[in-house]
C-alpha positions, 0 to 999 in steps of 0.5 A: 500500500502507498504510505500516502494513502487517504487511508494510510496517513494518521498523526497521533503526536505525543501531550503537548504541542508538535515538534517542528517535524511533525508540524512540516509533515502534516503540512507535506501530507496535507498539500499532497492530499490537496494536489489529489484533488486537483486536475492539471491541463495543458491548453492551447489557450487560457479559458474565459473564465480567467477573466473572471477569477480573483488573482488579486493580492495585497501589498503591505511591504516592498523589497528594497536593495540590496535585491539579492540579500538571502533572506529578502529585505523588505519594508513595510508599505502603505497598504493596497490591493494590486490586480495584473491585468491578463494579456488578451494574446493569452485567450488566443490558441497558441502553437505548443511548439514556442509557447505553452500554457497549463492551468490548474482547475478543480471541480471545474473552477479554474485555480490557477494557470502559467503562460511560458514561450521561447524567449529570443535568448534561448530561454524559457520566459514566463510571460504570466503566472497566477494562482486564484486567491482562494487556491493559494498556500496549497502547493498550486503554484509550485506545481505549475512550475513543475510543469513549466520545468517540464516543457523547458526540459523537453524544449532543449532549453537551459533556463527559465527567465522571468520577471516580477516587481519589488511589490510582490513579495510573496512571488519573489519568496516563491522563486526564491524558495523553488531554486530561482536566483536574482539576475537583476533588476531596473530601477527605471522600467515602470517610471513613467507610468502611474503613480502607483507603478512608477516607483516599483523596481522590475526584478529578474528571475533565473533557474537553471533546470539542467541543474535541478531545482534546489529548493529552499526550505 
């Protein structure tokens, strides 16, 4: 019998509270009962039904320099809700041989998708990764990336190249964690636009996958 079984899987800790091991694997557990759940697609295009998901997150810090500091510096920020609006070239079929798309549903309700194409520089770019906010903190995005690990691997291609703003912490942990590692950042990319978005810094991710993802616990 698998040991991850439904029905193979119990956890009776000893009086008082969990040891940080038991803690982790009930966590490990629990996001692989979930994944069980979930159904993964790879599409010609994204559904319609993304255009009605909530992929909005809050913004209650920002990273600051130096960038590549491990663990991330970061200050706090003026509080708000920030939404990225999806590209409409996403909805249009795509050739599955420069460019693909996967997304995550369970019970029909779209989770979350990842758009990747084959950059100009021989690497894989992520143009869009989301996860609905309902569906986040359960593994959804990291099992995207393995998908997007997959088709740069088949692809004959080295690496994965994506890029973020210093308002989105949570994704920079993410990559972080999943083996990703800062190649840069412009200072000037969003500066003249709105105020909103002006002073956020564009921070630019890289993983080798012919390396093997060291992910960071």
């Amino acid at each position: 019998m698998d040991w991850l079984s439904r029905d193979n899987v119990s956890f009776q800790p000893g009086c008082g509270r969990l040891t940080k091991y038991e803690a982790c694997l009930i966590a490990v557990v629990a996001r692989i009962r979930y994944a069980w759940a979930m159904e993964f697609y790879h599409v010609p295009a994204l559904p319609t039904s993304a255009k009605h998901a909530d992929f909005s997150f809050e913004i209650a810090s920002v990273v600051v320099a130096p960038f590549d500091a491990t663990p991330l510096r970061t200050a706090p920020a003026l509080s708000r809700w920030k939404c990225y609006d999806i590209d409409d070239e996403l909805f249009q079929p795509c050739d599955n041989v420069d460019s693909a798309r996967f997304v995550a549903a369970q019970s029909g309700q779209l989770a979350g998708y990842i758009a990747l194409s084959r950059d100009w520089n021989g690497c894989a770019q992520i143009n869009d990764i989301a996860v609905a906010r309902s569906f986040r903190r359960r593994g959804v995005a990291t099992a995207l990336m393995d998908k997007a690990v997959d088709w740069t691997l088949k692809s004959d291609l080295r690496t994965i190249r994506l890029e973020t703003q210093s308002t989105n912490v949570t994704a920079c942990r993410f990559y972080l964690r999943d083996g990703f590692v800062l190649g840069g950042y412009d200072r000037f990319l969003y500066s003249n636009l709105g105020p909103d978005i002006s002073q956020e810094v564009a921070l630019f991710w890289y993983l080798n996958v012919r390396y093997g993802r060291k992910r960071a616990d």
